[in-house]
C-alpha positions as CSV (number, residue, x, y, z in Angstrom):
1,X,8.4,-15.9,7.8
2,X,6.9,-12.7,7.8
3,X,4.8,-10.4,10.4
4,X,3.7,-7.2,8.6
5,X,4.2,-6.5,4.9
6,X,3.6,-2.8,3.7
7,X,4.0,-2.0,-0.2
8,X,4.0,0.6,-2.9
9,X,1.5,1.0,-5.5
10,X,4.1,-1.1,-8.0
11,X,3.7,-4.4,-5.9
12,X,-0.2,-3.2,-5.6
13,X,-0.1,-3.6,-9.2
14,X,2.2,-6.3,-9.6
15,X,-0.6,-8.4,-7.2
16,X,-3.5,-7.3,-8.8
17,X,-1.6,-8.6,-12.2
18,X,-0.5,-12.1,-10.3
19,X,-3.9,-12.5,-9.6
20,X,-6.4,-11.2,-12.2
21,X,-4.2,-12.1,-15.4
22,X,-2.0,-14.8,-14.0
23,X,-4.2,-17.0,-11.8
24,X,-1.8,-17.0,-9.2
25,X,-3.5,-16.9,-5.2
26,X,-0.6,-18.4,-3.0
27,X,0.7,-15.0,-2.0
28,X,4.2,-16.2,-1.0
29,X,4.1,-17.6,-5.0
30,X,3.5,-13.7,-6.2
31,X,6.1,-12.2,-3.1
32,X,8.9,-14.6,-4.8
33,X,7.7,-13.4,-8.2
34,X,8.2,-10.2,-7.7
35,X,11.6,-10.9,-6.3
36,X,12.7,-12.3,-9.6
37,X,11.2,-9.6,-11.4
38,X,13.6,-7.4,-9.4
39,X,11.1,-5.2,-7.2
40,X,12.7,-4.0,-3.8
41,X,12.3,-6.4,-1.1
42,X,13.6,-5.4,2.3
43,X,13.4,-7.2,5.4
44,X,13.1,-5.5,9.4
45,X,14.3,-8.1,12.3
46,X,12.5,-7.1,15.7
47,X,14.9,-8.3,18.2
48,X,12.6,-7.6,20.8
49,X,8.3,-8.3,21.3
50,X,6.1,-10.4,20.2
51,X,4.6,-12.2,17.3
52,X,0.6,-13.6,16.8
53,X,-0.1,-15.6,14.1
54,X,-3.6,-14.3,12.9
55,X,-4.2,-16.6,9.9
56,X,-7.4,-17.7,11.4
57,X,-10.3,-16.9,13.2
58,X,-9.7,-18.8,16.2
59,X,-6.5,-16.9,17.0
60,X,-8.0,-13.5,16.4
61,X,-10.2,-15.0,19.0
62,X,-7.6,-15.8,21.4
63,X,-6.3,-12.6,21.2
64,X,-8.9,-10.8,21.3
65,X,-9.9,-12.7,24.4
66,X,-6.4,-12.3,25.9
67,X,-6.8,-8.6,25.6
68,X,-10.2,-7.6,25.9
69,X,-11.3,-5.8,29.2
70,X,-12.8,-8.5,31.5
């Protein structure tokens, strides 16, 4: 599982590559890719906080609800 991803322009070009010459659009598909074409992958554990799955519009809405001014 992952929170926050944050690459250099050689995964930038490695994704555009997936998915303009390859076909591939399941982005865990191209982040294992690039594994085994041997880019740098380094993981960050957060021992501490909070995590919110925003992978749709409803939760954004729930969090933008349980943060918004009232």
């Amino acid at each position: 599982m992952w929170g926050v991803i944050v690459w250099n322009y050689k995964f930038t070009e490695f994704l555009k590559t997936s998915v303009e010459e390859e076909g591939i659009r399941d982005f865990a598909e191209i982040l294992n890719a690039a594994i085994k074409n041997n880019l740098k992958i380094t993981g960050l554990k957060f021992d501490r906080g909070i995590y919110t799955d925003l992978g749709t519009f409803d939760e954004l809405k729930k969090l933008y609800e349980k943060y918004s001014s009232k």
